[in-house]
MARRO-764419 format. One record per residue (C-alpha): x negated, y, z negated. Coordinates in steps of 0.05 Angstrom, whole numbers, plus 5000, padded with zeros to 4 digits. Each point is the difference from the previous one (the first is absolute). Layout:
// MARRO-764419
XYZ;...
// end
This chain:
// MARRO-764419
588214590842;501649264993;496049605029;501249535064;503349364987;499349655076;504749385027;499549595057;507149835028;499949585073;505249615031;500549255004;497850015079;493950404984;497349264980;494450194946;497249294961;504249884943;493349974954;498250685027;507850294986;499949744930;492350294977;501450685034;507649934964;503650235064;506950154993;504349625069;505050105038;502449375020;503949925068;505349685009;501249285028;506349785013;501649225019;507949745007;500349824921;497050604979;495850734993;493049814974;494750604982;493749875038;494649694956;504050044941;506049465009;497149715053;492649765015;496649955067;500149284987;507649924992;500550485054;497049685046;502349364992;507150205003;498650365072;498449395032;507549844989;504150634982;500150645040;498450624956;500250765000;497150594966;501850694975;496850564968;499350054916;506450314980;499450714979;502349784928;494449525006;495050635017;502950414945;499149414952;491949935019;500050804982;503549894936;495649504979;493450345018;502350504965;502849644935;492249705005;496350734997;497950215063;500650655025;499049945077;501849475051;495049795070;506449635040;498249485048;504649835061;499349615058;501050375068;505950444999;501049835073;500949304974;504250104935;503950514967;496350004935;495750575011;505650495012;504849644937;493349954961;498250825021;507450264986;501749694938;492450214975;502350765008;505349914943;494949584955;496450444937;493849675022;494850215051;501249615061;495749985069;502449465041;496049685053;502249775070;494649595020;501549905068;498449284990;503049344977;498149434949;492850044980;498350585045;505150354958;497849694930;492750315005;503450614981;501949834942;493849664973;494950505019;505250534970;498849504941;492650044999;499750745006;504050024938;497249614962;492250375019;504450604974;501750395060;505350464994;507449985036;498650435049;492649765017;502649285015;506450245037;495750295049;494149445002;506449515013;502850295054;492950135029;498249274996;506949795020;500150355065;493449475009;502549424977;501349475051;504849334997;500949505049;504749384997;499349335037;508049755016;500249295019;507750185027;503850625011;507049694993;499850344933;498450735016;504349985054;506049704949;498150524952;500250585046;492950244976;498249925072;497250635008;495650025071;499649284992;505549855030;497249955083;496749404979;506949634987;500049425053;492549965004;496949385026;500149384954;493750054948;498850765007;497450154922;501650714991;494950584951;505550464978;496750674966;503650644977;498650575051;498850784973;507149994983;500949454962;502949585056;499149255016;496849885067;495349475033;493550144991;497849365042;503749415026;496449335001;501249265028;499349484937;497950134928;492649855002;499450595052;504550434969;495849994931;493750085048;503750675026;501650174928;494350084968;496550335060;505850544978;497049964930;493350105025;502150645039;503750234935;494449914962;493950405050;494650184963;503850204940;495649754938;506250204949;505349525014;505149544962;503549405041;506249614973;503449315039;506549864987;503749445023;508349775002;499949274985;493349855042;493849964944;494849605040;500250505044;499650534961;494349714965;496249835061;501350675028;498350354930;492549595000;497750235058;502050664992;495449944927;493949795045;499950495057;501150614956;496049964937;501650784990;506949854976;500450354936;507449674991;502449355022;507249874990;505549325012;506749964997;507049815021;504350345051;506350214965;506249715012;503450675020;494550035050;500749295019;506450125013;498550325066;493749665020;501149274980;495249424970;493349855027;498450874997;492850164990;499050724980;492950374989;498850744977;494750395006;499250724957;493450315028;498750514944;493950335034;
// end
């Protein structure tokens, strides 16, 4: 029998470090960001950076990788060797990717399981790396398609949103949308409920409570679980991630993982600069 050849594919909005996609040689599936001159793949023709700075100026949209764009990534993993494919997607209540990514995997040679991970940036990108680190301990397929999903369905994300003028532009919504017309300085925590749909998890007055409120969230996330990996991710707002990510590092000195990173610009998109996002994969 030959012998398992594993690949990590995730989409663009599944927001995994860019160091930790290039050692674990991910295969992506870029999104797609569209601005008045032009169709730019997320994270490939266009950086967070750029992003970013165009947004304070330009309006922008998004759509899902193209299928041609999905049956390229299987070509290629493929062409490199592998024999079976872990598929990363952001919620399927927020994107069409799963289902494209799940019915064009059913006409592909290679053994495909393809996650919905109920979940959005970094929530949804701990997927993919711990399907990663199984791999590479030598797990087989099945063995890490079922850890996944176990530790998925504990995973938690939440994301500080300075303004919702962008979710509500973007029609990602979800059951965010009674808080549209809030009082002035209301900081919304927006987290992805058991079916992979945005809602407020807390709503705050001013940015120095609202952090206060978020990592109280973290801290419930967290419990008493001694096997846990955190990442904080930020669109455009680095001080704050940083200051947000260090004292995280001193109240939980169990933290196996500790990950930073940007928010992508598919996902900023819909949720604007100043976003602060934080996951938390309890693997207990």
């Amino acid at each position: 029998m030959q012998p398992e050849k594993i690949a990590i594919l995730v989409d663009s909005c599944s927001d995994v470090p860019a160091d930790v996609l290039k050692a674990a040689d991910m295969a992506l599936m870029p999104m797609n960001v569209i601005f008045r001159d032009r169709v730019y793949e997320d994270r490939l023709t266009i950086t967070p950076a750029e992003f970013y700075r165009r947004q304070a100026t330009e309006p922008a949209t998004t759509a899902s990788p193209t299928g041609k764009m999905i049956v390229d990534a299987f070509d290629r993993i493929q062409a490199s060797g592998y024999t079976h494919v872990i598929a990363v997607c952001i919620s399927a209540a927020l994107s069409g990717t799963f289902q494209e990514t799940q019915l064009l995997a059913a006409d592909s040679p290679l053994t495909v399981h393809v996650i919905n991970t109920r979940s959005v940036g970094i929530g949804s990108g701990f997927a993919a790396i711990y399907a990663a680190q199984l791999r590479d301990a030598g797990h087989s397929f099945d063995q890490i398609v079922q850890e996944v999903e176990r530790v998925t369905a504990q995973t938690k994300v939440f994301f500080y949103v300075p303004s919702l003028k962008y979710l509500q532009a973007g029609g990602r919504i979800g059951k965010v949308a009674g808080m549209a017309g809030t009082l002035l300085n209301v900081k919304p925590i927006i987290s992805c409920d058991a079916e992979g749909v945005y809602y407020p998890i807390a709503k705050v007055r001013g940015e120095k409570r609202t952090i206060t409120k978020l990592l109280a969230l973290i801290d419930a996330a967290v419990g008493d679980a001694q096997h846990v990996n955190i990442a904080v991710c930020d669109g455009a707002n680095p001080e704050l991630r940083q200051d947000v990510l260090a004292r995280l590092q001193t109240k939980y000195p169990q933290v196996a993982h500790w990950y930073a990173g940007d928010v992508s610009p598919a996902l900023g998109v819909h949720t604007g600069p100043g976003l602060i996002g934080v996951g938390v994969q309890v693997l207990d």
